[in-house]
N, C-alpha and C positions, 0 to 999 in steps of 0.2 A: 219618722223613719219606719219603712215597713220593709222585714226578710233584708234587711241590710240596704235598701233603696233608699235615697233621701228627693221627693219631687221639689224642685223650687220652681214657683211660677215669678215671672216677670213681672215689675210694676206695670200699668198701664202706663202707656207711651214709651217704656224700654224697650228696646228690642232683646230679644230671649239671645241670638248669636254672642252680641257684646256682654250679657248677662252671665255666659258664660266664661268667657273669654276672661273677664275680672276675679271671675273664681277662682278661674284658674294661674292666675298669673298672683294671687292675694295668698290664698294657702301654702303656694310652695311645697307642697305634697305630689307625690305620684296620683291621679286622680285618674281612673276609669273611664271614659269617656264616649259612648253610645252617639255614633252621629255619620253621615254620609257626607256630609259636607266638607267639599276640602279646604276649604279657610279654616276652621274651625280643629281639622285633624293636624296641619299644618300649626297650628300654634298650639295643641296640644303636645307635639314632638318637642314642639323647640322647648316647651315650659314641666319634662320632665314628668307630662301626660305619658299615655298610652291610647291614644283611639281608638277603639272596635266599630269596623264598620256595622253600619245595622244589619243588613243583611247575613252575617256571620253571626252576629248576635240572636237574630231572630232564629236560625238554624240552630243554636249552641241551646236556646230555649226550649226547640222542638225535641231535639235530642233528648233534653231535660224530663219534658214530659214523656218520650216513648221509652225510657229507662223508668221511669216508674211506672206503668201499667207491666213493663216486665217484658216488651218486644224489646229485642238488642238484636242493633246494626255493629258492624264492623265500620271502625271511624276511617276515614282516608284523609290526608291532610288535603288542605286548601291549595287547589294548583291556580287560585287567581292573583297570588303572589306572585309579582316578576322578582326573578335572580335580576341585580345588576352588575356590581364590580365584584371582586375578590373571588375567592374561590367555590366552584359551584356546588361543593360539598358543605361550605360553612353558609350558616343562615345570618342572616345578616342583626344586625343588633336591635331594628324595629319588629323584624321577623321574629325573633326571640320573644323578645316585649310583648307581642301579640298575643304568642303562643303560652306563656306565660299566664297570660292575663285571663285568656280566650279558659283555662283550666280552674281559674280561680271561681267560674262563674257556674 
């Protein structure tokens, strides 16, 4: 484990998607989850995950890095969230989770 990362590589002839997926479903922990892929973000919702898209991730990094050389941006939230049902003032409960998670890192 390196700065709180844990990398696991896949056996040869596993597939690394399913590799995941069994972690995830075996731990039963909130588990962080760095992935574009919607299979994969899909069963991290349903098992009590949180996915971060990479793309957010990779920006949450950048960010990272321009706060320590000491240049600071004014943060704006992610308007690539769609609102769906309920009211358009409450975030919704993935939305949260995100937001959540998206601070931890």
């Amino acid at each position: 484990m390196i700065g709180g990362v844990r990398v696991i590589y896949s056996r040869l002839g596993d597939k690394a998607d399913e590799v995941i997926k069994i972690m995830i479903e075996q731990d039963r922990k909130e588990w962080i989850v760095i992935t574009s892929d919607r299979e994969i973000m899909s069963h991290a919702w349903k098992n009590s995950s949180v996915p971060v898209p990479s793309d957010q991730f990779i920006s949450r990094l950048e960010q990272a890095d321009t706060d320590l050389r000491g240049d600071y941006e004014v943060l704006e939230e992610d308007d690539s969230i769609q609102q769906q049902k309920g009211s358009p003032r409450q975030r919704s409960k993935k939305e949260k989770s995100l937001i959540r998670v998206l601070n931890k890192l």
